[in-house]
N, C-alpha and C positions, 0 to 999 in steps of 0.2 A: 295041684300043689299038695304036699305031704305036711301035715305037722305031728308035731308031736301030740301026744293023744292027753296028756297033763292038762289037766285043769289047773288054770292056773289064776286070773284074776277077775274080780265083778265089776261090770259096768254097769253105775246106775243110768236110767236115761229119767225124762221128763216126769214120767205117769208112777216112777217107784220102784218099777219092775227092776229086777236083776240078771244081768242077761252074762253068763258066765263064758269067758276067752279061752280059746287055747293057745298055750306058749307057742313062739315060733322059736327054733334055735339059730345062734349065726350063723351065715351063710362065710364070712370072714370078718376077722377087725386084724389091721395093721397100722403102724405108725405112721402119720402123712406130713408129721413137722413136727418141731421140738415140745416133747412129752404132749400132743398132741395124737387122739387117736380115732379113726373111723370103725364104726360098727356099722355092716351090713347082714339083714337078718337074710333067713332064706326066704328064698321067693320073691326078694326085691328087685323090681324092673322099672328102669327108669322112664320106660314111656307111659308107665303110670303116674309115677312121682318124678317129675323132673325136676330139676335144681333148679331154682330162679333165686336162690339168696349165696350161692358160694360165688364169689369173684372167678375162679378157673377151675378144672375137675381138681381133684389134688390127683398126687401121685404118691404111690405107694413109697417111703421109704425106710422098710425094714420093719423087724417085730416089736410088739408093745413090750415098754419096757419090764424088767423084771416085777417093780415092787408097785405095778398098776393094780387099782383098786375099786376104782368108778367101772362098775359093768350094769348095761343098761338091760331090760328082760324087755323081748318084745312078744307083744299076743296082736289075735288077729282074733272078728267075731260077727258075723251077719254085714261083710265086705266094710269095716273098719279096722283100721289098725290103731295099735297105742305101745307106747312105749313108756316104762318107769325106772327112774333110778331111785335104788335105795340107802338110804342116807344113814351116818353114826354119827353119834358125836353130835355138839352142840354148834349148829350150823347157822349163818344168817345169811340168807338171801335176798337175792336184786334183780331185778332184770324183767321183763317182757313186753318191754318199750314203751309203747306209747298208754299206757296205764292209769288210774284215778286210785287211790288210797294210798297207803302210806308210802315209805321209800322200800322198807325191811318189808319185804311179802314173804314171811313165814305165817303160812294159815290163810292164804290170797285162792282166788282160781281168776280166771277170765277168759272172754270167748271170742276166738280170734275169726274174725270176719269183719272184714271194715265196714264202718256204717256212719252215714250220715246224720247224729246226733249231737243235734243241738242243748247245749248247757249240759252234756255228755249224758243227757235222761234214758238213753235205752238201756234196758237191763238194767239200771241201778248204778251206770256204768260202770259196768262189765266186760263193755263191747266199745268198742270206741273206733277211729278211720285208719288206725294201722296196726299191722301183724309184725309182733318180731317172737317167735318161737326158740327164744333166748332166756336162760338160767343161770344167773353167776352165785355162787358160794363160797362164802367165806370162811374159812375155821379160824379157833380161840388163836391159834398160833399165827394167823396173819397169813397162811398159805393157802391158797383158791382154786377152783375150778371153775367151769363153763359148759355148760352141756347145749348145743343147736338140735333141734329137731328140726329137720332138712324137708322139711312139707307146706306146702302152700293150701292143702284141703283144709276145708274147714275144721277146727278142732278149740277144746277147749285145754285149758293149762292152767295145773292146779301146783300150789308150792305148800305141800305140808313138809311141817319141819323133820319129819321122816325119811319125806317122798317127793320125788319131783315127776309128775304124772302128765303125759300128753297123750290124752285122748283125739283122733283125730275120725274125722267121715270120710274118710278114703284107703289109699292102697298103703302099702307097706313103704317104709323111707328109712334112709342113711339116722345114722346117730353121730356127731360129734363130740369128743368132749378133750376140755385142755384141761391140763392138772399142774398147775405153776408155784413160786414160791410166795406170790404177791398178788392181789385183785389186779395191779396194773400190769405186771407181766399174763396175766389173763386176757387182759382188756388187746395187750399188744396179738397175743394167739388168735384173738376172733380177728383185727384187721387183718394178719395174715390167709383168713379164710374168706371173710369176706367184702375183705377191701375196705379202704379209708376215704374220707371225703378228697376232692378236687380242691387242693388252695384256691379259695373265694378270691375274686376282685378286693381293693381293699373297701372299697366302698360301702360293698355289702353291709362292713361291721361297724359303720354309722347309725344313725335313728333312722327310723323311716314312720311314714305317716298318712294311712290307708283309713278309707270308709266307705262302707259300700252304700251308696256311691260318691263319689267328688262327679258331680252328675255333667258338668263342661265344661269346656276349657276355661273359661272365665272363671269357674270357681277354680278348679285345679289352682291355677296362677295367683289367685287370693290367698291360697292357702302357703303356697312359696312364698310370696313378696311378704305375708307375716313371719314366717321365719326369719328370713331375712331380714327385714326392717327393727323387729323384736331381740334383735342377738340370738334367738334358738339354735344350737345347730340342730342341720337334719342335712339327710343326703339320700333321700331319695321319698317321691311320690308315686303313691299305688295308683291303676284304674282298676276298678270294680267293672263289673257285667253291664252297667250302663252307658259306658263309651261305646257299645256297639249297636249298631242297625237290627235293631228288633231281637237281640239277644241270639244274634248268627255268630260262631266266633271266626276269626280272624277281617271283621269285620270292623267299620267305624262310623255313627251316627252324621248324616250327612247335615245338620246344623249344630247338634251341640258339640260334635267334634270333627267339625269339616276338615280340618285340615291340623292332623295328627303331627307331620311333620313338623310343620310351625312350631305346636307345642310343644313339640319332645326340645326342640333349637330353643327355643325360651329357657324353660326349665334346665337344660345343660346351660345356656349362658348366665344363671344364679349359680351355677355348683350343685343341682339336683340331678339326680339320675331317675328315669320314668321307669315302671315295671306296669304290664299289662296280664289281665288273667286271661288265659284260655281253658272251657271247659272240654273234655271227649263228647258232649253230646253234639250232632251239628241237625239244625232245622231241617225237615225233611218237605222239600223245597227245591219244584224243579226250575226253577229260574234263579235259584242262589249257586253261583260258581263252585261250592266247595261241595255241595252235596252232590253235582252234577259231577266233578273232577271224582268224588269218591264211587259213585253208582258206576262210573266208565273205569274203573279201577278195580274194582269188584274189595272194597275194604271193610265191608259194613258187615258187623257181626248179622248173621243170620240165623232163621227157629229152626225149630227141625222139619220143619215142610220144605226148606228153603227160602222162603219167603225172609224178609229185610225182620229184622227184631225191631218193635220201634217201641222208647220209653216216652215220656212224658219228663222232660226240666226246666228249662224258663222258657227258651221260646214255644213249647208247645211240644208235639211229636217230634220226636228226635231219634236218628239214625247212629251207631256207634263204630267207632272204629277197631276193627278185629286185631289187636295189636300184640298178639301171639303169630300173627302171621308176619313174618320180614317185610315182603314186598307192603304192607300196609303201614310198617314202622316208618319205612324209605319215604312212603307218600304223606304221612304226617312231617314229617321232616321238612321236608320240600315247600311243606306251604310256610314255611317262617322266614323264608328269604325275602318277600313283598312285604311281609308285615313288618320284617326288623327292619327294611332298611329303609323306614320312617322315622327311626332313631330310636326305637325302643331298645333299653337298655335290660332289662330283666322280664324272667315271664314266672308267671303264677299259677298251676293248672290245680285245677279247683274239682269241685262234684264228682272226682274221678276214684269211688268206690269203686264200679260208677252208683253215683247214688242217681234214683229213678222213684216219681212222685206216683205211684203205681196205684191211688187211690181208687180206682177203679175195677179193683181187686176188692172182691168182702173180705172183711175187717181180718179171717182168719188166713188169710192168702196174702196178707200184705207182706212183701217184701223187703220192699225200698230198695232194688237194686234188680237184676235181671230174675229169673227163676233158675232154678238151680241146675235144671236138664239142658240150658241153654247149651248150645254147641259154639267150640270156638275149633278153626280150623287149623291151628299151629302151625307147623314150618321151620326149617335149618335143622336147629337141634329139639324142637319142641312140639310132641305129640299132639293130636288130635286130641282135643279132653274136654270137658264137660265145665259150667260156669262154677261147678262146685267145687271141681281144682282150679281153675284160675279168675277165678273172685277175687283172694284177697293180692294177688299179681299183677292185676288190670292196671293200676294205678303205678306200680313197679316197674312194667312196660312203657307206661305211656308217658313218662317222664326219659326214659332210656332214649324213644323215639325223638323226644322234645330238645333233652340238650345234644342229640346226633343235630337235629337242625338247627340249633344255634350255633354249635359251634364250626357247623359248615359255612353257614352263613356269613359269621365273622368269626375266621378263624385266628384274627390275631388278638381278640378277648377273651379273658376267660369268662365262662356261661354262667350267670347267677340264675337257678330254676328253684322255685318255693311250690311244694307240693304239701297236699292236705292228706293224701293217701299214699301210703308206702308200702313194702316191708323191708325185713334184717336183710340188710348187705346195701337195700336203696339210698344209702347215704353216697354212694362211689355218682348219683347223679341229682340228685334234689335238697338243699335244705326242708328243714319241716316246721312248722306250728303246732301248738295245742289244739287245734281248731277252734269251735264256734263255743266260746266259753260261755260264762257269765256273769257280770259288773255287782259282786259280791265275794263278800268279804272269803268265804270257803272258798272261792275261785283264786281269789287273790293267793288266800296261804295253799292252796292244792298246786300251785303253778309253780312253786319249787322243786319236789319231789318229783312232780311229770318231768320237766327239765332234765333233771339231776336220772330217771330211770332211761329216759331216752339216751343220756351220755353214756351211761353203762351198756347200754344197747348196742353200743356203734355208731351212734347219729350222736353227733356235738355240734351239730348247730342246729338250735333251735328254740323255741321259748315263746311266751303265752301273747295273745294278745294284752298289752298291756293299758288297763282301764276296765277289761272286759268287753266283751263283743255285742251281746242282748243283754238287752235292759239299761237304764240309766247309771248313769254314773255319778257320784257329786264330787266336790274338789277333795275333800277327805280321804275315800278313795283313790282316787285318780293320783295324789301326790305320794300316798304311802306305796302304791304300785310300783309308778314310775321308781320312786329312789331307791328300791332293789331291781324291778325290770330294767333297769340303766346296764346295770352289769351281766345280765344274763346274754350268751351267745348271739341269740337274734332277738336285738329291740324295736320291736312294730310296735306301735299304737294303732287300734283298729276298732270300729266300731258300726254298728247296724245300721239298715235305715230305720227311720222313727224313733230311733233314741237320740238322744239329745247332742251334743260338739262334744266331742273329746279331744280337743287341741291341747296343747298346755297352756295356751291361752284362756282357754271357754271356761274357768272358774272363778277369774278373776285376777288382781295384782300379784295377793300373798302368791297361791299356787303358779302364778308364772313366775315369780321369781325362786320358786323353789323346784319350782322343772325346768328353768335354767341352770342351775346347779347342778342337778340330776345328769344332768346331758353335759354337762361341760366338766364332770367328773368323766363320764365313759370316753367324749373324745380326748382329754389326760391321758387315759391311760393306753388308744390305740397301737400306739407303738406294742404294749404290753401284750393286748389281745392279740393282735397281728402273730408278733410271734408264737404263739398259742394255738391258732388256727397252724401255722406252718408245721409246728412240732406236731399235731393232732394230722394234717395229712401224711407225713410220714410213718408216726407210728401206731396212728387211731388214737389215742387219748381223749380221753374227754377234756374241753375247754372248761364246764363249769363241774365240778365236783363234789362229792361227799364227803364232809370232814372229816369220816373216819380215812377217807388217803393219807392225812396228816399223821395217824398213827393206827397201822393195820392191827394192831396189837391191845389197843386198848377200844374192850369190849361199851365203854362208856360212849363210845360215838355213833355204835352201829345201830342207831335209829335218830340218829341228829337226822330233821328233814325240815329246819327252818333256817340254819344257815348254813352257806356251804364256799367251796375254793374255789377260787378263779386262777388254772393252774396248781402248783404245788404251793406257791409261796404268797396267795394275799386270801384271807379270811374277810369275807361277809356274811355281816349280820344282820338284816331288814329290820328296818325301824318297829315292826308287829312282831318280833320275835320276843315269845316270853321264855326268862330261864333257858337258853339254848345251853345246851354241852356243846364246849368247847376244848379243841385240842390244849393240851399242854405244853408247856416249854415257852420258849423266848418267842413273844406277838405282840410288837411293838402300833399304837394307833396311827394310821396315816390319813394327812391331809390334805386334800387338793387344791381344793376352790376355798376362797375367803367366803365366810359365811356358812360352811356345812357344819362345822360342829354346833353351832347353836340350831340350826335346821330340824325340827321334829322329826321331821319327814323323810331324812336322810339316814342309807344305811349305813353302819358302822364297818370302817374296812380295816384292817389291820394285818402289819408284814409280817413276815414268819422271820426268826434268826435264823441268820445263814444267807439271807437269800439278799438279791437286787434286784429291783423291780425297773423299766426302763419304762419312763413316760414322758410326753409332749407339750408343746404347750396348748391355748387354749384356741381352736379352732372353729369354723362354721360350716365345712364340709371336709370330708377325706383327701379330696384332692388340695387342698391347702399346705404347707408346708409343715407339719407337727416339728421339724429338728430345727427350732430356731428360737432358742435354744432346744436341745436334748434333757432333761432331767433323768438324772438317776436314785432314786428312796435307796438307802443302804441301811441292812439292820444285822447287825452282828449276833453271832453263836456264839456258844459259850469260849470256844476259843480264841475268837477275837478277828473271826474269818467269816467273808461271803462272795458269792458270787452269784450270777446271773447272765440272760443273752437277751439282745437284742436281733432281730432278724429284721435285716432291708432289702426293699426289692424294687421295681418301678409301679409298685401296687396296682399292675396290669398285665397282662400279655402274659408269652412265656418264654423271655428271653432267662429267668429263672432256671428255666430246665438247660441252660445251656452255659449257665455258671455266672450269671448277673445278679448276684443278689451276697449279702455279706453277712454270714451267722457270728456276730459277733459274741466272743465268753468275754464276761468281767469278772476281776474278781478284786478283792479289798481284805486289808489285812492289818491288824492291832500293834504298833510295836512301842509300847511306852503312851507315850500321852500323842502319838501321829498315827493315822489311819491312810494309808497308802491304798488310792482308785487308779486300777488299769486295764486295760481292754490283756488278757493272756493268750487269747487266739482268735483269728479267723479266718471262716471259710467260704470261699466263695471269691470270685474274679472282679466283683465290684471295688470301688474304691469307696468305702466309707466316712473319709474326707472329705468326702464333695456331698455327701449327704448331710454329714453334722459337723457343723462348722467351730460350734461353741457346747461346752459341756457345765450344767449346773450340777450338784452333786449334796442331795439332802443327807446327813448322818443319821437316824435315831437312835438312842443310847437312852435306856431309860426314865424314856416321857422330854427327854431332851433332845432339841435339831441343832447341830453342828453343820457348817455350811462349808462349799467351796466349789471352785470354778477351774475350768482349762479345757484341754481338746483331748481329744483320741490319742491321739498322737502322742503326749507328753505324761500325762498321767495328770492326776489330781491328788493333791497333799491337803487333808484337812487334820489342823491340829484340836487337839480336845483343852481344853480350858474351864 
């Protein structure tokens, strides 16, 4: 390989030393979609760096355009590569997903290698269980870009307000970058690259209520019949690693959960839905079915002698699935057709760095996941390459394989899969979590910004354990949580073993009556979310947002990272928010549940003018009827004009894709002292009649509610008095 002979940039590494790069020049950049552009250096070969984060190759369409400005330098240096962009101007920056510190990373770095880090202690968290190699930028003027470094090698990424630096330990890789008029026309460039999430079940966007472990069925079913009995809603129960036979997955404890199917038919006959975890490690065990199907399969990553690689995670030695290779994706697949069709409704693949308890290593050898030289065998489109390129991809794959076998399985569901390990573009197959947090107070306010940099990232669904995961918890916490975690994308409650009940129950009266509010606000406003999630798989949007989307222009917002949007048109505030900036203009307060404004513990939400917000009534699971009646919150702009949409569907299946479903627009309008509510368009082959029978219709108008009633069909006339 020839480069240019320029000295060009310093690499620090661990010990000080300075090890000086030489530039590489491009090899091509052309346009691959609107003001979107690929930089490819010289010497770039894909069976080096293969794509695992762009949804399809692009395709070339045409030259960059004239008044392009973003050009990335790449150097190469002792078989690493890095690439920089250099930055002008007064810049704020976002992005590199799954992240700890602020929202605005100007002056941030972080090292991308997923790791199994609990209360996110490794590196200072630094490092954390997923890679997104994603940079958004904002300028004063509200116009943005986005830069992907297209690599899966390990690498670190640094955001100086200069510079946006990706250092990487491998071979040479593609650059993208979009240059838009708006962070959310940005946000829309990266789906077009790397795809949008899968419209969820609706279920999904209910509560759910996970502990590792609900140790058998008997407990499981305690923990429903209290919901239940209690008014809680919830709509779905987790199993942790203890439903199964000595920690083998696809497996299930022959007394504490003899008979799975029972329980999954239970828990659907309350209105629960079950989600079961499966890890990639499988017990290496020649008398257990799956290790013996995998060994006559030949799918087990292997060392370099050839011999089986075997780590150490709950059940002991454990063998791993080489999930770079197709024919190993297929055979993972395959095995969820026995397991679902015990009624398991959602799967959860967990440990899948893969993180490996590699103790047995001296203290300077410790990995916590395979070693680096590991060999992984690839296949189809994907090279033979080393654990060091597809380390932080493992967990990328092996959820790709997981919802191919659900949705084989049951094809006429849509796949709810909850993974701990990702990277940029893994939202097209997994929701995500914070991972393994911790039931304190920095956890609690750090769980917004993670949120909010993951939505920026491409993944909108997702959100913290709520309560926290290790350590205890007490009702103070647990209720000031919940009453923002209520509205964030995905609401788990979830907690360790040896710490204490995090039900909404287990603190007592007060906080269960104020975690019944908490939750009886988010299923309110399901219709709301719903269509949220719909718009977000179409265009990638993020579900929960940064307030500065309310006004890209004003510099005052771009480090708000305690309250933030749901959508464009409702602002929250968490009850622990001190002094938040907040947007400007017309944001009227809304009310859901009787008792939340006096509720300490509850956050404050508030509509934007201009907008309609469409919300349900009060519910105990998803599958319940929310439009009986429909609510509509109406908050008027200054012209005396709003509107909003409702999306409906059969909150399953995907008779959606084939025009079942009704994107209804509203809009409302001022004329005199009467405000005229009416559906202006819709789209889609549903009959929305038969969905919402009757229409309530809240006004707000400065701290004042004006009311009125009717259908779809006719319009609603509220007069103001």
């Amino acid at each position: 390989m020839n480069f240019k002979t320029t000295i060009f940039s310093i690499f620090f590494i661990s010990t000080g030393m300075a090890i000086y790069a030489q530039q590489v020049p491009l090899q091509k950049k052309s346009a691959v979609g609107n003001r979107i552009v690929e930089f490819v250096p010289k010497g770039f070969d894909k069976n080096k760096t293969p794509s695992l984060i762009l949804a399809s190759e692009p395709i070339s369409k045409g030259k960059v355009p004239t008044d392009w400005s973003l050009i990335p330098e790449f150097s190469f240096a002792n078989n690493k590569a890095s690439a920089v962009l250099n930055l002008k101007g007064d810049i704020s920056l976002y992005g590199g997903g799954e992240v700890t510190g602020p929202l605005l990373r100007n002056g941030q770095s972080i090292k991308l290698w997923n790791t199994d880090t609990g209360a996110y202690s490794v590196e200072g968290g630094k490092r954390l269980y997923q890679t997104h190699p994603w940079v958004m930028g904002v300028r004063p003027d509200g116009s943005a870009f986005g830069i992907i470094f297209d690599s899966t090698w390990k690498a670190e990424l640094i955001t100086n307000s200069n510079q946006i630096i990706y250092n990487s330990e491998g071979a040479l890789f593609r650059v993208y970058i979009i240059d838009r008029k708006s962070p959310q026309e940005v946000m829309k460039g990266l789906s077009e690259l790397t795809g949008t999430i899968k419209l969820p079940p609706r279920w999904a966007l209910g509560y759910h209520q996970c502990r590792f472990s609900y140790d058998s069925e008997k407990r499981v079913m305690e923990i429903a019949d209290n919901f239940r009995e209690k008014k809680i809603p919830c709509d779905v129960i987790w199993m942790d690693i203890d439903y199964m036979q000595g920690y083998r997955v696809f497996t299930f404890d022959s007394i504490r959960f003899e008979n799975p199917k029972r329980l999954n038919d239970n828990l659907h006959s309350k209105g629960f839905k079950a989600i079961y975890m499966i890890d990639p490690g499988v017990k290496v065990d020649k008398e257990y079915t799956v290790y013996q199907s995998g060994s006559k399969n030949d799918v087990w990553v292997q060392q370099n002698n050839g011999e089986e690689y075997h780590g150490k995670v709950w059940p002991g030695d454990c063998a791993f699935p080489d999930f770079t290779s197709p024919k190993t994706r297929k055979w993972w697949a395959g095995l969820y057709k026995d397991f679902l069709n015990t009624g398991i409704d959602g799967v959860w693949n967990d440990m899948n760095e893969p993180a490996v308890n590699d103790n047995d290593f001296p203290e300077d050898k410790r990995l916590g996941t395979m070693p680096y030289d590991t060999p992984h065998k690839g296949g189809g489109n994907l090279p033979q390459g080393s654990h060091l390129l597809y380390h932080n991809a493992y967990g990328r794959l092996m959820v790709e394989a997981s919802y191919d076998g659900i949705l084989k399985t049951n094809p006429e569901k849509r796949p709810f899969l909850l993974t701990r390990s990702n990277l940029l573009g893994g939202q097209r197959f997994a929701a995500t979590w914070t991972g393994d947090n911790y039931a304190g107070w920095d956890h609690l306010k750090l769980s917004v910004p993670m949120s909010l940099t993951l939505g920026l990232s491409g993944q909108p669904f997702s959100g913290p354990d709520i309560g926290g995961f290790l350590g205890n918890t007490d009702g103070d916490l647990w209720a000031n949580w919940l009453g923002f975690g209520a509205f964030m994308p995905f609401a788990r409650g979830h907690a360790c073993a040896g710490t204490n009940d995090k039900e909404p129950w287990a603190y007592g009266p007060e906080i269960e009556k104020t975690s019944r509010i908490a939750l009886e606000r988010r299923y309110r406003l399901l219709p709301y979310l719903y269509t949220l999630f719909y718009e977000s798989s179409k265009t990638g949007m993020p579900v929960m947002s940064p307030v500065f989307f309310a006004d890209v222009k004003d510099s005052r917002l771009r480090a708000e990272e305690q309250a933030f949007l749901l959508g464009e048109n409702l602002l929250v505030v968490p009850a622990f928010a001190k002094n938040p900036v907040l947007p400007s203009g017309i944001w009227e307060e809304l009310n859901l549940i009787e008792g939340e404004k006096t509720d300490k513990y509850q956050a404050k939400l508030s509509i934007r003018g201009g907008s309609i917000i469409p919300a349900g009534k009060v519910i105990q699971n998803a599958g319940e009827n929310s439009f009986d009646p429909l609510s509509l919150f109406v908050c008027l702009d200054k012209e005396g004009k709003a509107s909003g949409e409702l999306y409906l569907d059969s909150g399953d299946g995907f008779g959606f894709q084939k025009g079942d479903y009704a994107l209804i627009t509203f809009s409302a309008e001022k004329k005199n002292d009467i405000v005229i509510v009416r559906v202006s368009n819709v789209e889609g082959k549903r009959n929305s009649n038969e969905d919402v029978k009757a229409v309530n219709v809240s006004l707000i108008l400065s701290g004042k509610i004006y009311t009125g009633s009717g259908t779809l069909k006719d319009g609603i006339t509220i007069t103001l008095k």
